[in-house]
ZAMARGU-4260 file (C-alpha; in steps of 0.2 Angstrom, whole numbers, plus 5000, padded with zeros to 4 digits):
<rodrens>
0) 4878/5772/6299 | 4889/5763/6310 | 4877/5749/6312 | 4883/5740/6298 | 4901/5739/6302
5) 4899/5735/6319 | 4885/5719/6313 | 4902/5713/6300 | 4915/5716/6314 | 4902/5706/6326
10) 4898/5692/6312 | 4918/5688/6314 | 4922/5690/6330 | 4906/5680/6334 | 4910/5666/6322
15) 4928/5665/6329 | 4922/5660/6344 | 4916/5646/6338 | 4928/5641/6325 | 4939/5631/6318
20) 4958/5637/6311 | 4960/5625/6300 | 4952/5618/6286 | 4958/5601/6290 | 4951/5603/6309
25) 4932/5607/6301 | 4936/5591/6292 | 4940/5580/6304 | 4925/5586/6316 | 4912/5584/6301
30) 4920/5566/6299 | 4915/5563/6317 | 4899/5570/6317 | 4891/5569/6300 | 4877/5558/6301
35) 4877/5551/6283 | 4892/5543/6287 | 4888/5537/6301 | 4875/5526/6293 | 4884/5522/6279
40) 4897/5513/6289 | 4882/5506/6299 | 4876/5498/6283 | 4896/5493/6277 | 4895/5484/6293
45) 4879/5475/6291 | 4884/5473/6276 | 4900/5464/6279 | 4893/5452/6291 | 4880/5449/6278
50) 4893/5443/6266 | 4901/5433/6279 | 4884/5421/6282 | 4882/5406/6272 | 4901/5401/6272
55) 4899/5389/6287 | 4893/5371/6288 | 4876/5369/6285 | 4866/5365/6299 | 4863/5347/6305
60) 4849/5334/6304 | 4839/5326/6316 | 4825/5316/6312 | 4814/5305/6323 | 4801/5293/6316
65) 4787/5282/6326 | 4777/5269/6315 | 4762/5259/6321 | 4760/5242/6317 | 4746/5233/6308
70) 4741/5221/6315 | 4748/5228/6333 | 4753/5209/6336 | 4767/5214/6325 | 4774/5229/6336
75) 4778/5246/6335 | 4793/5254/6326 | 4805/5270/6331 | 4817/5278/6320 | 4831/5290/6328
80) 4844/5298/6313 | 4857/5312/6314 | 4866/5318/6301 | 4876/5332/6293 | 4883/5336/6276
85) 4898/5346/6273 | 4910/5353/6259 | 4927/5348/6256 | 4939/5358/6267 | 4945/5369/6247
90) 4926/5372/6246 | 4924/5381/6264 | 4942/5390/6260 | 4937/5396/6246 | 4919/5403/6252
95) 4928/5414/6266 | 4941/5421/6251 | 4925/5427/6242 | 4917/5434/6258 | 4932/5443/6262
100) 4936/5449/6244 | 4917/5456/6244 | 4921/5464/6262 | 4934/5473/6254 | 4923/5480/6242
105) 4912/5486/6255 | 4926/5497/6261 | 4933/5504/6248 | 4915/5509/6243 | 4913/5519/6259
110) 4930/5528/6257 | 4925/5533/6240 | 4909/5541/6247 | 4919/5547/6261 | 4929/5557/6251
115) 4914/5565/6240 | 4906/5571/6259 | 4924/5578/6263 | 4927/5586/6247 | 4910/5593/6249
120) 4911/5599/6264 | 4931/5605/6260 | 4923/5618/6246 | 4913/5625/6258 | 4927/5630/6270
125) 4933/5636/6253 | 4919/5647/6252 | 4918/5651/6268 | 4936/5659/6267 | 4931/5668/6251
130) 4915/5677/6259 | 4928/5680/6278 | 4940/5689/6265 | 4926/5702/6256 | 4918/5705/6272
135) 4934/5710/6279 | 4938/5722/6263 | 4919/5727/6264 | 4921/5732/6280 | 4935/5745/6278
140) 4926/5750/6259 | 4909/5754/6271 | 4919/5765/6283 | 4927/5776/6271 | 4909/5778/6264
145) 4899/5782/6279 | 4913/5794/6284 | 4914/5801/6267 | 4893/5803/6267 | 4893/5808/6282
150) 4905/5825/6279 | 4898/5827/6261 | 4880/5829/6273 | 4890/5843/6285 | 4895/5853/6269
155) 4878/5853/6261 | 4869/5858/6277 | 4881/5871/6278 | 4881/5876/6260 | 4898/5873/6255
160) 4895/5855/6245 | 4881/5854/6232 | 4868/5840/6226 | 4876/5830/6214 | 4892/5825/6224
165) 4880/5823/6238 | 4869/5813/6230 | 4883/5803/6220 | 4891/5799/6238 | 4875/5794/6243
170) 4874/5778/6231 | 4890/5773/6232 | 4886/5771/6252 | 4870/5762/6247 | 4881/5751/6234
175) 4892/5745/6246 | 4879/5740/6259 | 4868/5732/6247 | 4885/5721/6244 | 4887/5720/6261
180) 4870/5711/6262 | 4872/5699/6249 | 4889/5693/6254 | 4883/5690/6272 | 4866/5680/6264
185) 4879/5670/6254 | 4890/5669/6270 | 4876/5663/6281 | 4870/5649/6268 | 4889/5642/6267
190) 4885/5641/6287 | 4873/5632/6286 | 4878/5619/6273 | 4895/5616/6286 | 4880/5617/6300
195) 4871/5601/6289 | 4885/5591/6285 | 4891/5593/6303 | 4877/5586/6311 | 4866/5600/6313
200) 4879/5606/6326 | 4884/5623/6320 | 4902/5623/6315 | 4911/5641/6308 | 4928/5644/6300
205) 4936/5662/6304 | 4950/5660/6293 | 4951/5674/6277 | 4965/5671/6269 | 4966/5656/6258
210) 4983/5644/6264 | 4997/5643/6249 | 4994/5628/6237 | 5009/5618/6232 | 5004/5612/6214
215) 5014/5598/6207 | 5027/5601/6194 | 5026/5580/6187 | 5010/5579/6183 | 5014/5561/6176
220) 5025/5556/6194 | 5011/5563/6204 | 4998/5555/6194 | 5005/5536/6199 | 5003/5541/6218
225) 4988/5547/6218 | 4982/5532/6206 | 4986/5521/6220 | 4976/5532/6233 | 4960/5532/6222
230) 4946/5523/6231 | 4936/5519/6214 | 4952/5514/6206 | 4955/5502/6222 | 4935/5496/6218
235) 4936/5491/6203 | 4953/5484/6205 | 4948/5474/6218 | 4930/5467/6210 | 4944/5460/6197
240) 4951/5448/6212 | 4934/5445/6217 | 4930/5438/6199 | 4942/5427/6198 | 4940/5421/6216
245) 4924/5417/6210 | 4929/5408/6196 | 4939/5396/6208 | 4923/5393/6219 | 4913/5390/6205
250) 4925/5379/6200 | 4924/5368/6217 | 4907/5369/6218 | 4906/5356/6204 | 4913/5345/6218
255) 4903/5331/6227 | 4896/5339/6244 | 4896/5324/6259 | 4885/5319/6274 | 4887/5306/6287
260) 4876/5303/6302 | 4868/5292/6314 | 4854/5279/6315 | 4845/5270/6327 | 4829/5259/6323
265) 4819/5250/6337 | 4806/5233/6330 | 4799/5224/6343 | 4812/5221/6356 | 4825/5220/6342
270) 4839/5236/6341 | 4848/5240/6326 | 4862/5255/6325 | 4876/5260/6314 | 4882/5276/6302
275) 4877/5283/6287 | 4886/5292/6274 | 4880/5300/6257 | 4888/5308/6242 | 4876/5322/6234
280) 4884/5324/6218 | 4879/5343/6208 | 4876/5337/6188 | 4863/5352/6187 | 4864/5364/6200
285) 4882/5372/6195 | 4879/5373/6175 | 4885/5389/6168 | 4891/5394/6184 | 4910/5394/6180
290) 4907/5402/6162 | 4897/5416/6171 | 4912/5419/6185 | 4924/5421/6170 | 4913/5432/6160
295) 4913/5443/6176 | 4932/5445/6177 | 4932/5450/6159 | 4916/5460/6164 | 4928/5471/6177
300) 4944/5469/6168 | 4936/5480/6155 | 4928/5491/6171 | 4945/5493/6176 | 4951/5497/6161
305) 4938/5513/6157 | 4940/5517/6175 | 4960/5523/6173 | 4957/5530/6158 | 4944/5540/6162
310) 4952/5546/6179 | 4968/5548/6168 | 4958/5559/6159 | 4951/5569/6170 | 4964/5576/6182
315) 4975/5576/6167 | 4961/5591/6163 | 4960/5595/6180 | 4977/5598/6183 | 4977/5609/6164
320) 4963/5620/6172 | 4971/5622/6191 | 4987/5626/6182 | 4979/5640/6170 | 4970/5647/6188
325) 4984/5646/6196 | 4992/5659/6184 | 4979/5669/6185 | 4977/5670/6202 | 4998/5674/6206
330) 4992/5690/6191 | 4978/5695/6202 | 4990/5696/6216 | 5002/5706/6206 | 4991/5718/6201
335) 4984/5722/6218 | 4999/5722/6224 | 5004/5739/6215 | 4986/5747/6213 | 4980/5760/6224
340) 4969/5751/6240 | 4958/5761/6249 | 4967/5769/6260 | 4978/5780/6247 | 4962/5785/6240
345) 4954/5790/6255 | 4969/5801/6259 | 4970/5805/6241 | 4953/5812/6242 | 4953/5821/6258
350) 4969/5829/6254 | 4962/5835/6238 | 4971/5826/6226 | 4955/5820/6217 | 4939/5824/6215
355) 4923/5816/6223 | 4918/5809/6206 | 4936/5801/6203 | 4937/5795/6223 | 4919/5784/6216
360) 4927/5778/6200 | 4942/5773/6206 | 4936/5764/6223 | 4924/5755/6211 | 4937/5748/6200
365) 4949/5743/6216 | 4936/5734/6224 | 4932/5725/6208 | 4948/5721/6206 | 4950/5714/6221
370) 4933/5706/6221 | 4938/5698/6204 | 4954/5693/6214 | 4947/5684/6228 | 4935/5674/6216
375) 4950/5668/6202 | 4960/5662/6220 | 4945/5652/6226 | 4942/5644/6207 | 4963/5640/6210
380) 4957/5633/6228 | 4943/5624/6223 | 4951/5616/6205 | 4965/5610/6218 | 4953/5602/6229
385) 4946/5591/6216 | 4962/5589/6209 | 4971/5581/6228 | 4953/5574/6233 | 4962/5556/6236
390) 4971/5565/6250 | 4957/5568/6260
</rodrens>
């Protein structure tokens, strides 16, 4: 009967030689290792020196022409030319605003899905914490069973107990291991979620008691700084300064584009060089342009706009609901705090203060309780996470 609480007790001493303390040491490990983020700041790279093409001069001209004459009394004719067009110096300045306006966009986009893998992989130690803590209850809760089976066993084999307590003893011990073998399932899925976002490189936390949460009082003062931390706030914020950068290059591209070059020509003995310049003046190419830049600022003003309110909105909610299951929580613990743990039962029964029946029923409703307990403080832990994801 023993096997049982000698597989919990080897589950967290095992995982503790593997594990992490903190939750914030898991998180930093998984932002090394995890291999979605890996490529998405591969692709944020690629990405950025994507936007960063097409902001230089164009490419020269070379051009080289060789015409036979008719009749060949009249010689043969050779043409060398080189040239090269370029943008007016506000042009160019303005092209390498846009490409690093739309690099910045590029970041703040990976720190937004940054933050949704942390978070994820935050809840999880969450979890984690909460299946540590009922094995750790369970464990003790099995204990007392087995002992108290296996003494209610002794007194029926020697006739002194009977049936019904024997039998009543007998489903409470197979209650409790049944419990034991769900939360260890659940406890090994949570493992292997951490083990996924990690890399595939298995990654444990041994930690069971949940670390004290200090929830702000200002919800409207702690609001403004975590505005400012926001990543999809900072997004959209900054497609707004993109927009009207583009305005301005749109603006400029209405501006004549320049060439100059070289030419040489050969006729018959006879040499003639000198320089060509050319003005290519857009009456077509740029129309609408502008007017589509400025709808697109007024596009992601009003993105902004909805953007704030909704994540006003939101952890205004949020921070209703962690408030509600904070309280709930600090009752929980209150409660446990004065009710009869195990223990006190277990001496209670075995010194005849209750029954059998009573020892079952009361045991039942302490692990309940604190079951109930543990579950209300990982909703608090969990609601707060969302709530301070910005700080991840």
């Amino acid at each position: 009967m023993k096997k049982i609480i000698v597989s919990i007790m080897a589950i967290l001493v095992t995982s503790s030689l593997f594990a992490q303390n903190k939750i914030s040491d898991v998180l930093a490990t998984i932002e090394q290792n995890n291999t979605t983020l890996k490529a998405l700041r591969e692709t944020s790279d690629a990405q950025k020196l994507e936007n960063r093409t097409g902001i230089y001069l164009s490419d020269p001209e070379i051009g080289f022409n060789y015409l036979w004459g008719n009749p060949s009394s009249v010689g043969n004719r050779q043409d060398v030319s080189v040239s090269q067009s370029f943008d007016i110096a506000t042009l160019s300045g303005l092209k390498s605003k846009v490409a690093n306006g739309k690099n910045e966009l590029v970041e703040w986009q990976y720190k937004a899905d940054r933050m949704n893998i942390l978070l994820e992989a935050k809840n999880y130690c969450l979890d984690l914490i909460y299946y540590n803590s009922l094995l750790s209850e369970l464990a003790v809760r099995l204990e007392h069973a087995e002992t108290i089976a296996a003494g209610q066993k002794e007194r029926l084999d020697s006739g002194e107990g009977n049936v019904l307590e024997y039998n009543n003893v007998q489903l409470n011990l197979s209650t409790v291991k049944g419990e034991v073998s769900r939360i260890e399932t659940e406890r090994n899925s949570v493992i292997s979620q951490l083990t996924r976002l990690n890399g595939g490189m298995e990654l444990m936390l041994d930690d069971s008691i949940f670390a004290s949460i200090d929830l702000p009082t200002d919800f409207v003062q702690w609001y403004t700084i975590a505005e400012e931390k926001n990543p999809v706030l900072s997004y959209v914020k900054q497609e707004i300064e993109l927009s009207k950068k583009q305005v301005s290059l749109s603006k400029s591209m209405g501006l004549p584009t320049f060439s100059a070059g070289f030419m040489s020509e050969n006729v018959v003995g006879q040499r003639y060089q000198g320089v060509s310049v050319g003005v290519s003046v857009p009456l077509w190419s740029n129309k609408n342009r502008v007017k589509q830049a400025k709808t697109a600022v007024r596009a992601a003003e009003s993105r902004q706009t909805d953007a704030k309110q909704q994540f006003f909105s939101q952890l205004e909610i949020l921070y209703a609901r962690t408030l509600g299951l904070k309280n709930t929580a600090e009752n929980y613990r209150a409660s446990l705090t004065n009710a009869n743990n195990s223990t006190l039962l277990k001496r209670a029964l075995d010194t005849g203060q209750i029954s059998m029946l009573d020892y079952i029923v009361e045991i039942g409703l302490y692990y309940n309780t604190v079951s109930q307990a543990l579950q209300a403080e990982l909703d608090y832990q969990k609601a707060f996470a969302e709530l301070s994801a910005v700080e991840l």
